[in-house]
BATIVO-282343 format. One record per residue: chain; x, y, z of N, C-alpha, C, CB in turn. Coordinates in Angstrom, 3 decimals. Glycine has a CB too. Example, Ala and Ser with C-alpha at 12.3 -4.5 7.8 and 13.67 -1.06 7.14 Angstrom:
+--------+----------+----------+----------+----------+----------+----------+----------+----------+----------+----------+----------+----------+
| kolkol |     n.xx |     n.yy |     n.zz |    ca.xx |    ca.yy |    ca.zz |     c.xx |     c.yy |     c.zz |    cb.xx |    cb.yy |    cb.zz |
+--------+----------+----------+----------+----------+----------+----------+----------+----------+----------+----------+----------+----------+
|      A |   13.190 |   -5.690 |    7.800 |   12.300 |   -4.500 |    7.800 |   13.200 |   -3.300 |    7.800 |   11.308 |   -4.473 |    9.046 |
|      A |   12.850 |   -2.250 |    7.080 |   13.670 |   -1.060 |    7.140 |   12.900 |    0.030 |    7.870 |   14.084 |   -0.598 |    5.725 |
+--------+----------+----------+----------+----------+----------+----------+----------+----------+----------+----------+----------+----------+
END
This chain:
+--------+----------+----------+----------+----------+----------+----------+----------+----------+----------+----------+----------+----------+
| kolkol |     n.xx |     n.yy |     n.zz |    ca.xx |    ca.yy |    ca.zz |     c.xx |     c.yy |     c.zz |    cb.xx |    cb.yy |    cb.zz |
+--------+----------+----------+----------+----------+----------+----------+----------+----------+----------+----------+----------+----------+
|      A |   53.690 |  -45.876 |   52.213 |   54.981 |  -46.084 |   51.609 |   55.095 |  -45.190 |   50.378 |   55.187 |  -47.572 |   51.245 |
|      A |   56.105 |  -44.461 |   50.029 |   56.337 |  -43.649 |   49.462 |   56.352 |  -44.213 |   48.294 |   57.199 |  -43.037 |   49.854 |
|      A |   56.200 |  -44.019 |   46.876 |   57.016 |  -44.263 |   45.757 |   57.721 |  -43.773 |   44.529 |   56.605 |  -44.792 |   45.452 |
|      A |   58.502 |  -44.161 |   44.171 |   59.468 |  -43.341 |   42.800 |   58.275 |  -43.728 |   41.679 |   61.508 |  -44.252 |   42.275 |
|      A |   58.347 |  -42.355 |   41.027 |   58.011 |  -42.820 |   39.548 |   59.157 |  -42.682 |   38.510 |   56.799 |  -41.968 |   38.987 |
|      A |   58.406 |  -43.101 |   37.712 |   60.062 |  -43.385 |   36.615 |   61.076 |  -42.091 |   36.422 |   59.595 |  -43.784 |   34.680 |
|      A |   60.384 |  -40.481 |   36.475 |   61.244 |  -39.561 |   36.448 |   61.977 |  -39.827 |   37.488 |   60.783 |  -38.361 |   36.397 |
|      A |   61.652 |  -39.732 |   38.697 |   62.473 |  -39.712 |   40.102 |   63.487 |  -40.961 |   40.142 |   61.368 |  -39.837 |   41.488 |
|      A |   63.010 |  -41.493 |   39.657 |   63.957 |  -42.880 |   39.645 |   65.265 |  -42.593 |   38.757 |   63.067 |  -44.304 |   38.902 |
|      A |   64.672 |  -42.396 |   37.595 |   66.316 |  -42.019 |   36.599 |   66.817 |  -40.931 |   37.345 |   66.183 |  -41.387 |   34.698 |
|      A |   65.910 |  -39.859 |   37.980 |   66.835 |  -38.459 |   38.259 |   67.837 |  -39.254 |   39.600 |   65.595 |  -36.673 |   38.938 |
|      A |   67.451 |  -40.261 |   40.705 |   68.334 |  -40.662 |   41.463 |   69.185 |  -41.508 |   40.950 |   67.882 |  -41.071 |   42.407 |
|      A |   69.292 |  -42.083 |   40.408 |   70.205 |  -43.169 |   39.401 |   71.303 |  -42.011 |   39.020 |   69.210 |  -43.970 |   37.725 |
|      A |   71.365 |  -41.088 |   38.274 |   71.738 |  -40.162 |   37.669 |   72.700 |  -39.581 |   38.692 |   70.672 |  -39.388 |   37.166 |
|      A |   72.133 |  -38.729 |   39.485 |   72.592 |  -38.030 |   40.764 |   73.854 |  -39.226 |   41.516 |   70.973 |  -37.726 |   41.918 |
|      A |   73.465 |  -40.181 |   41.839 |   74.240 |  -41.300 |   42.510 |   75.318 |  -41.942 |   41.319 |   73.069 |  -42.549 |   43.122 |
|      A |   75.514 |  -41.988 |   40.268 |   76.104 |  -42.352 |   38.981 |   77.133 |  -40.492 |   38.852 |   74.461 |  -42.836 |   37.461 |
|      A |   76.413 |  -40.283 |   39.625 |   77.672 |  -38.680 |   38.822 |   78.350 |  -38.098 |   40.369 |   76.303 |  -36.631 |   37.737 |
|      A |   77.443 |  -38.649 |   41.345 |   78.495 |  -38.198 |   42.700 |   79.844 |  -38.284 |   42.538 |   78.338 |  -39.060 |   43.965 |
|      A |   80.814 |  -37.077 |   43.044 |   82.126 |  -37.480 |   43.106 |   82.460 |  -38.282 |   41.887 |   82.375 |  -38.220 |   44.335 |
|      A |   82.185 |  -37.946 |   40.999 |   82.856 |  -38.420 |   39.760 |   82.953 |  -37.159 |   38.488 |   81.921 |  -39.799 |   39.223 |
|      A |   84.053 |  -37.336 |   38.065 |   84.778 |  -36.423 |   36.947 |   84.961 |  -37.069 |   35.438 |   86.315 |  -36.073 |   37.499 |
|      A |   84.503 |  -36.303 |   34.348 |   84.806 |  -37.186 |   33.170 |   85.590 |  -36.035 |   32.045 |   83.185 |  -37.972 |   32.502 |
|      A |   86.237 |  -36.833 |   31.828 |   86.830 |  -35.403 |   30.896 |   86.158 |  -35.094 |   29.460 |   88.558 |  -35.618 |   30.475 |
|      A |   85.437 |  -35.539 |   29.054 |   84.181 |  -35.480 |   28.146 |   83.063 |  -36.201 |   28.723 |   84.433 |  -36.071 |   26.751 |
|      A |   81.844 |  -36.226 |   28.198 |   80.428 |  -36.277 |   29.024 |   80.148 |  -37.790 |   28.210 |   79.023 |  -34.684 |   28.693 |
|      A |   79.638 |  -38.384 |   28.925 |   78.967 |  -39.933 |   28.442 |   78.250 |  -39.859 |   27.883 |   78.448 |  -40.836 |   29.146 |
|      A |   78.042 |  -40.891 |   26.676 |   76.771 |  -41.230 |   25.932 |   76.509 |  -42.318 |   26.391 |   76.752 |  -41.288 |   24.506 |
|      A |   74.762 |  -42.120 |   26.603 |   74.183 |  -43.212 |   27.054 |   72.865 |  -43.673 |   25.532 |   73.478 |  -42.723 |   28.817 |
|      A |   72.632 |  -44.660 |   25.185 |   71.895 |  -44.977 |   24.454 |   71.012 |  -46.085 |   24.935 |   72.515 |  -45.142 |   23.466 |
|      A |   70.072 |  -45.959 |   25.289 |   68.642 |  -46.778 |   26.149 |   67.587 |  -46.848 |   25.359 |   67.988 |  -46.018 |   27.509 |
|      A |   67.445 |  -47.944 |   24.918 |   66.780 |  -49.073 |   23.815 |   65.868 |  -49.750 |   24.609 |   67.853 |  -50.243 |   23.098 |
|      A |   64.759 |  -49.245 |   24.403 |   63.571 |  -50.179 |   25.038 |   62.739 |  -50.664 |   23.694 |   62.436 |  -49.210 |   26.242 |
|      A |   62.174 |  -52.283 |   23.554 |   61.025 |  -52.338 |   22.836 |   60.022 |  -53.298 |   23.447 |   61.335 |  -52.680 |   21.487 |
|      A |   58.745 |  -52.530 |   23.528 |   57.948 |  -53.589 |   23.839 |   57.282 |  -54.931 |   23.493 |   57.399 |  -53.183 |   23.991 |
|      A |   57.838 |  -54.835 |   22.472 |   56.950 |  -56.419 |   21.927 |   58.023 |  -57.656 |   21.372 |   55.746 |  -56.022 |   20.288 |
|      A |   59.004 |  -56.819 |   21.964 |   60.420 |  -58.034 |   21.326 |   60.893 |  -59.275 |   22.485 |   62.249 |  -56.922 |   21.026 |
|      A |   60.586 |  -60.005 |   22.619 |   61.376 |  -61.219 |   23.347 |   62.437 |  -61.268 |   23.039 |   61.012 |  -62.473 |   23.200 |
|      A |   63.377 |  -61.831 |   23.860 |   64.932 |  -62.085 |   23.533 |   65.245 |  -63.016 |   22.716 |   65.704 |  -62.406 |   24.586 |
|      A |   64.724 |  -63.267 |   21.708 |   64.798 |  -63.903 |   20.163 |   65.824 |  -63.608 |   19.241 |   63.678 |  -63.540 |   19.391 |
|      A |   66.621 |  -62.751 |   19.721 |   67.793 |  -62.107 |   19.154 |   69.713 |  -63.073 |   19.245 |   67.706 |  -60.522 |   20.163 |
|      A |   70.248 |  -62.510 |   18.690 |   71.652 |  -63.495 |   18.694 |   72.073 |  -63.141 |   19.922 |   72.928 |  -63.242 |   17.500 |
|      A |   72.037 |  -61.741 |   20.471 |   73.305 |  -61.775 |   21.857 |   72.307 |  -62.031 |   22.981 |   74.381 |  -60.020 |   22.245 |
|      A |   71.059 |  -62.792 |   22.625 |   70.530 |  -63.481 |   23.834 |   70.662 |  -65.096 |   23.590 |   68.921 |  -63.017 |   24.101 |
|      A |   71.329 |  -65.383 |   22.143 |   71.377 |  -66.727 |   22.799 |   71.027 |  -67.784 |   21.479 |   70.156 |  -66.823 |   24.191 |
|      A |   70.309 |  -66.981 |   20.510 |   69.160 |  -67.183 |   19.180 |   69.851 |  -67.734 |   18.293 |   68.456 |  -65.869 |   18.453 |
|      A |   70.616 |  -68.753 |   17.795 |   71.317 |  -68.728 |   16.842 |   70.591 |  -68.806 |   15.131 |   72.176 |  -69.773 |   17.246 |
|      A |   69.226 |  -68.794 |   15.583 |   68.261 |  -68.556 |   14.173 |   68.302 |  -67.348 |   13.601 |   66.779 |  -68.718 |   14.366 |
|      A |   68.330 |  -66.229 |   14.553 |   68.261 |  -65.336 |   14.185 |   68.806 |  -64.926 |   13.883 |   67.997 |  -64.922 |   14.438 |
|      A |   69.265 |  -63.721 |   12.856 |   70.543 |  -62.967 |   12.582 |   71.030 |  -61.418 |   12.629 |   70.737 |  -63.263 |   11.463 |
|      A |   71.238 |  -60.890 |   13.725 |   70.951 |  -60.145 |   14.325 |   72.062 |  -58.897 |   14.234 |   70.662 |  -60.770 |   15.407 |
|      A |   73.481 |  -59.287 |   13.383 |   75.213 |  -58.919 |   13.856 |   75.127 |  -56.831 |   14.143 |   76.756 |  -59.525 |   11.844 |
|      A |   74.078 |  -56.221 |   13.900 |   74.187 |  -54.969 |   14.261 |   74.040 |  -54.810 |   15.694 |   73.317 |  -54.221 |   13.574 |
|      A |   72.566 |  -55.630 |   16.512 |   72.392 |  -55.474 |   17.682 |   73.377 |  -56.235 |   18.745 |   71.145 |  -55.754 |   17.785 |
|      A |   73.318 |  -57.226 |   17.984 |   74.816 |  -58.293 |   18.766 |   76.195 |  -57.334 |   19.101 |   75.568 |  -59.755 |   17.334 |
|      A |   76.933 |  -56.868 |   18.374 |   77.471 |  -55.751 |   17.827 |   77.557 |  -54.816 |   19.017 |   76.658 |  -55.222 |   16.636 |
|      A |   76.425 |  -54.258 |   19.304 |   76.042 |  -53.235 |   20.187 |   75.986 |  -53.975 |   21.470 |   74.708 |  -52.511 |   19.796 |
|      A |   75.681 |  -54.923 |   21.627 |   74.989 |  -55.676 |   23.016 |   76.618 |  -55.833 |   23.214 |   73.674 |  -57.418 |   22.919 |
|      A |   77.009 |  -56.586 |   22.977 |   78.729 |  -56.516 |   23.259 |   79.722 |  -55.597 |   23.797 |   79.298 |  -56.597 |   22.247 |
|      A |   79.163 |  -54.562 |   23.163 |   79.879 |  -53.780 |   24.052 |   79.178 |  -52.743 |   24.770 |   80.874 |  -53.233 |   23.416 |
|      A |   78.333 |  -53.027 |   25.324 |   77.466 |  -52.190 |   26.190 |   76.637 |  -53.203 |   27.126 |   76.454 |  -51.222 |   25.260 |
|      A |   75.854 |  -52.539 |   28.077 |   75.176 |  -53.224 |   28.837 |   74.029 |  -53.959 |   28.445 |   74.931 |  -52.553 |   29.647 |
|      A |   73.329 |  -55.217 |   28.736 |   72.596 |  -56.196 |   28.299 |   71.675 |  -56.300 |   29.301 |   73.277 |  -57.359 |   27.989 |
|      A |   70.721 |  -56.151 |   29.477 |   69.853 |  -56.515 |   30.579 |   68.978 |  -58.485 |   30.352 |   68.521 |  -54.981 |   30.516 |
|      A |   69.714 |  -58.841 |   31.031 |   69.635 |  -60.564 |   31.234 |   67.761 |  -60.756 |   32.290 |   71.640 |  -61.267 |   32.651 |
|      A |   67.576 |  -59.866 |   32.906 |   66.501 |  -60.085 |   33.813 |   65.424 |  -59.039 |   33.839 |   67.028 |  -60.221 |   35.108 |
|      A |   64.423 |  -58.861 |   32.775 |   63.822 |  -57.455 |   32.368 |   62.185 |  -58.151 |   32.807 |   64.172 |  -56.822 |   30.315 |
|      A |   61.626 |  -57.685 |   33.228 |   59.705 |  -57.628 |   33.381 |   59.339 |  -56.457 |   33.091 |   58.924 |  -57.871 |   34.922 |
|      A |   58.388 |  -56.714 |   32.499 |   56.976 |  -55.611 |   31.750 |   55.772 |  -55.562 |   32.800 |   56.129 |  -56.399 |   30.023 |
|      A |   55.242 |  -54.693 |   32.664 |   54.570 |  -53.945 |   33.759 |   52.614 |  -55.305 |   33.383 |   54.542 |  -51.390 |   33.198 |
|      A |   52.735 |  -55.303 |   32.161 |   51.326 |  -55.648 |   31.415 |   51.721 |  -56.858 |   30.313 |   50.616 |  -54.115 |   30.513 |
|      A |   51.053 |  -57.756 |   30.293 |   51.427 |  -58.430 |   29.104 |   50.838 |  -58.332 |   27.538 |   51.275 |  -59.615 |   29.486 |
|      A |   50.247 |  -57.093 |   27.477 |   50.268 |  -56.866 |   26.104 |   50.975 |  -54.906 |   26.424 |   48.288 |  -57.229 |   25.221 |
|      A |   50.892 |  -54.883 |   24.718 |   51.986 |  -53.455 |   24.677 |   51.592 |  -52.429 |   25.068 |   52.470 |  -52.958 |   23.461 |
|      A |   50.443 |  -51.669 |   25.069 |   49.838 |  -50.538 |   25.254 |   50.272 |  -50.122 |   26.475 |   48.501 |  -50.598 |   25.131 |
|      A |   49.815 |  -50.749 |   26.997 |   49.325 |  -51.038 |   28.700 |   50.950 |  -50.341 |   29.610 |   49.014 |  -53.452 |   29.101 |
|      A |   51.776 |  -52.032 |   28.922 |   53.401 |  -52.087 |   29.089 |   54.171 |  -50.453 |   28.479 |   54.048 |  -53.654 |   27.941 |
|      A |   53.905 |  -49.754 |   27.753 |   54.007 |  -48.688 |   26.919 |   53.542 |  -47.141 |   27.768 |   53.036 |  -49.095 |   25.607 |
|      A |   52.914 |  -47.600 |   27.608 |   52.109 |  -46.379 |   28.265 |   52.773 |  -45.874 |   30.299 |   50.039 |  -47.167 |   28.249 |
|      A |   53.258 |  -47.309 |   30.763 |   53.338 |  -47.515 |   31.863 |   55.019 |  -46.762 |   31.941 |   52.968 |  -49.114 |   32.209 |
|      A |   55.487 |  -47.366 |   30.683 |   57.231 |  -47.195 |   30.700 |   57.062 |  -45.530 |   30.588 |   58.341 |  -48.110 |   29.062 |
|      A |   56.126 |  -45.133 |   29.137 |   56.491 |  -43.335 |   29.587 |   56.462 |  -42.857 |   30.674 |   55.699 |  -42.334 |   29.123 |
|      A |   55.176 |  -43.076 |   31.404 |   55.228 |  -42.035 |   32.018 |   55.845 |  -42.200 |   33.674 |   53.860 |  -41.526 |   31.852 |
|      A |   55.926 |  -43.472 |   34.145 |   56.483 |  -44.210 |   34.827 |   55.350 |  -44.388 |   36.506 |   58.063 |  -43.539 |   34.852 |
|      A |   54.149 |  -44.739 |   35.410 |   53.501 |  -45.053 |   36.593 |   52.769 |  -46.424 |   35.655 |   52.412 |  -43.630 |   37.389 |
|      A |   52.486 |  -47.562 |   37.130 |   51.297 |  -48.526 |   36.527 |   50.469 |  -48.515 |   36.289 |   50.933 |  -49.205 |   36.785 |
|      A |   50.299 |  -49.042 |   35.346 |   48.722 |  -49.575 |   33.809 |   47.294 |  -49.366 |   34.879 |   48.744 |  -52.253 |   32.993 |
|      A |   47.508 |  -50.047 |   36.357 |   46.248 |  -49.574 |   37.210 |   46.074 |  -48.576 |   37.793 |   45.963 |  -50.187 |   38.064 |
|      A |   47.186 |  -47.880 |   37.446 |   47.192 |  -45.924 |   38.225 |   46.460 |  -45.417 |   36.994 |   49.224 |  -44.759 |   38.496 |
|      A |   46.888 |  -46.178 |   36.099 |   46.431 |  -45.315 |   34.336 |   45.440 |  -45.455 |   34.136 |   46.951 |  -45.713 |   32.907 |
|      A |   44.946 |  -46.715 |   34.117 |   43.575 |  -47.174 |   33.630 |   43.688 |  -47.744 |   32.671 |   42.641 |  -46.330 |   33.386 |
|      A |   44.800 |  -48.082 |   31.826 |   45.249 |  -48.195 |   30.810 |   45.435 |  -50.192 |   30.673 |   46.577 |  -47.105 |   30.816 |
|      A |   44.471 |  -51.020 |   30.728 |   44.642 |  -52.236 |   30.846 |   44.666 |  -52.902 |   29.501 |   43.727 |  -52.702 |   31.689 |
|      A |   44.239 |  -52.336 |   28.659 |   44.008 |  -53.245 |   27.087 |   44.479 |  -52.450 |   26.329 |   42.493 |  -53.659 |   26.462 |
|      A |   44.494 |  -53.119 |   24.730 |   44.906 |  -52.233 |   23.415 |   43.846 |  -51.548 |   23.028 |   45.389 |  -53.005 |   22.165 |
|      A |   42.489 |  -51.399 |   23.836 |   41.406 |  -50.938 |   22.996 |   41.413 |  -49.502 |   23.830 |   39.861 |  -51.975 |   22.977 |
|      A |   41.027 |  -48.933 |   22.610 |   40.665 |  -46.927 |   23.100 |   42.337 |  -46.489 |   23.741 |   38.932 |  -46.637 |   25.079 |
|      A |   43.230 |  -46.715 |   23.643 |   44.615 |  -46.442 |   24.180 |   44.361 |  -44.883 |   23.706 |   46.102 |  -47.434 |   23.444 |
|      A |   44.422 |  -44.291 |   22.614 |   44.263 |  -42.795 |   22.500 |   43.458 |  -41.904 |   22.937 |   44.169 |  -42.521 |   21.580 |
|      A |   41.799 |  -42.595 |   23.354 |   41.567 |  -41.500 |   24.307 |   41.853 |  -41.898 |   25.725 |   40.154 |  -41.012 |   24.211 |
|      A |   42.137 |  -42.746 |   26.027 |   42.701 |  -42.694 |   27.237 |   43.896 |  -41.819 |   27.545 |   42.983 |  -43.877 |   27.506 |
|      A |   44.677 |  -42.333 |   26.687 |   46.404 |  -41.131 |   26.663 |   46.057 |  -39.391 |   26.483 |   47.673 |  -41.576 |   24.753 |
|      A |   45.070 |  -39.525 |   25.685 |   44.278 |  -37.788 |   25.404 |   44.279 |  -37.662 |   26.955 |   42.236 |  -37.585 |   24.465 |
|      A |   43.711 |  -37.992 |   27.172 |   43.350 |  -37.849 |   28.732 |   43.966 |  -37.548 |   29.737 |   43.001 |  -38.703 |   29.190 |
|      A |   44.648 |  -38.107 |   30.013 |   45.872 |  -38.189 |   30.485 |   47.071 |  -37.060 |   30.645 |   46.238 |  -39.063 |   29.804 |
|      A |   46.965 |  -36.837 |   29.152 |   47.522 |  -35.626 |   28.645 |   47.016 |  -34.326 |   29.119 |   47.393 |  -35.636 |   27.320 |
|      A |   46.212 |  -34.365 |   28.917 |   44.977 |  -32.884 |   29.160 |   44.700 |  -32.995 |   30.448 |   43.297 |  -32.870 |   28.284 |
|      A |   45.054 |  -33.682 |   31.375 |   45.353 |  -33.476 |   32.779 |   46.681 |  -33.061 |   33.176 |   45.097 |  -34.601 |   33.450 |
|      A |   47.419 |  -32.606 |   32.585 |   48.560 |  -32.452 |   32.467 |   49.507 |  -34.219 |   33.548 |   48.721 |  -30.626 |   33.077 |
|      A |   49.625 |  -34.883 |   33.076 |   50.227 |  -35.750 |   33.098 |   51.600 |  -35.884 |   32.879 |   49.715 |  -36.265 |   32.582 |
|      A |   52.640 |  -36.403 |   33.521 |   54.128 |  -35.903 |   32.911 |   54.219 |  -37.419 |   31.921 |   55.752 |  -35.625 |   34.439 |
|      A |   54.682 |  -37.042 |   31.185 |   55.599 |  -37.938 |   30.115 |   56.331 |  -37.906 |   29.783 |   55.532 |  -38.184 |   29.288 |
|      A |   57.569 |  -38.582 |   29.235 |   58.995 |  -38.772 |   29.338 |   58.897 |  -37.695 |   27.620 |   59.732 |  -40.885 |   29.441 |
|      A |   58.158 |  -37.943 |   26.893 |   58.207 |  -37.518 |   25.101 |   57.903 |  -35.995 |   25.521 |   56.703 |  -38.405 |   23.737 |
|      A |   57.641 |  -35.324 |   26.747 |   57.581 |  -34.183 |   26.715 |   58.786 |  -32.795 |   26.982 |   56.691 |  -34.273 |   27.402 |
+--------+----------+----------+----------+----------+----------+----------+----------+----------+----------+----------+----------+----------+
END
């Protein structure tokens, strides 16, 4: 079975989002990922929190209500989102040694989204 990695995936998203479609100026897209934030925030629901910039933004833009992380700690989850392969393709399972692992990675020429 074949699979997308995260480049191929946005590049078809992209391609299928611009078929047969015309804009008379070009879209801004702004894509906000963080890994260590739970939806603890106001436009998920939080009324502890006080949030009115991101609320603000969540309002009038898209909200993702149903999100999973690849790893349950960040590195792992992080590492997985750049480059758009899983933490067990990477090797990348814990917070410990994350930089020479990513060295690594790198110097194999590895694609990453920061490149």
């Amino acid at each position: 079975m074949n699979r997308l990695n995260g480049k191929g995936l946005v590049v078809g998203i992209l391609i299928l989002l611009g078929a047969g479609c015309t804009w008379a100026k070009p879209m801004n897209v702004l894509f906000i990922t963080i890994d260590d934030l739970r939806p603890e925030i106001g436009c998920y629901g939080n009324d502890e929190m006080i949030t009115p910039n991101i609320d603000r933004l969540a309002s009038k833009g898209v909200k993702f209500n149903r999100a999973y992380c690849q790893y349950p700690v960040c590195n792992p989850s992080r590492a997985s989102f750049l480059t758009g392969k899983r933490p067990d393709e990477l090797g990348i399972v814990s917070n410990k040694k994350v930089r020479k692992e990513m060295a690594a990675l790198l110097e194999k020429g590895f694609p990453v989204l920061g490149k």
